[in-house]
N, C-alpha and C positions, 0 to 999 in steps of 0.2 A: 491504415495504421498511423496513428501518430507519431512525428517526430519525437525522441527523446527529450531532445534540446527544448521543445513545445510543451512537454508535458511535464508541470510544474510541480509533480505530486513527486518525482522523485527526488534525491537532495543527493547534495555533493557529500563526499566521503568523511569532510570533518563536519561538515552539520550530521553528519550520520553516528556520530561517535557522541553522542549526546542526546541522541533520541532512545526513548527505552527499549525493549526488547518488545512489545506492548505496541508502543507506535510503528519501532519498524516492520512489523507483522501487517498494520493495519496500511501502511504504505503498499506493502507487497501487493494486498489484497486489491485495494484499490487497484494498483499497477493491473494486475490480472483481469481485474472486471473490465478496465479499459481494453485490455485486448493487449497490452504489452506482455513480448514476452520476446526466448523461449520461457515458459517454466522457472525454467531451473539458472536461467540468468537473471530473471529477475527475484528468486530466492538468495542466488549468492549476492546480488547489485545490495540486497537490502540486511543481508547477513541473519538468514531467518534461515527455519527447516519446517518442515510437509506439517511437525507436532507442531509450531509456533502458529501457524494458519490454523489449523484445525482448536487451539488453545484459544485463540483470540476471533473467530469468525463469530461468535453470536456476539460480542460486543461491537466488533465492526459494523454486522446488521443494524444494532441498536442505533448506533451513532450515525449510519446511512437513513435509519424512518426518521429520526429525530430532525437529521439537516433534509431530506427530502423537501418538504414545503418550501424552502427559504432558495433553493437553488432552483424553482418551478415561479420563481419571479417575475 
């Protein structure tokens, strides 16, 4: 498991208050794929619910093949 403090996809509380409802979903997501968790702390860490993930996951994919290539550098 990755370190919190390591894993730079999360953001502090006032960079969080400025991010949309949109990205902090797509944060979440990410968070999850990496393997952070539990669950349900990394929903509350990013102020999202189960409908936010599930509302924003095919955009997430989109924006995962789209940057795929460029992070296979």
């Amino acid at each position: 498991m990755i370190p919190r403090d390591y894993f730079s996809i999360y953001v502090t509380e006032s960079e969080q208050s400025v991010l949309t409802r949109q990205h902090r979903a797509w944060v979440a997501l990410y968070a999850l794929h990496a393997g952070q968790g539990p669950r349900a702390n990394v929903l509350r860490t990013n102020e999202v619910t189960e409908a936010d993930l599930l509302e924003f996951e095919d955009s997430w994919r989109k924006l995962r093949r789209r940057n795929l290539p460029q992070l296979h550098q």
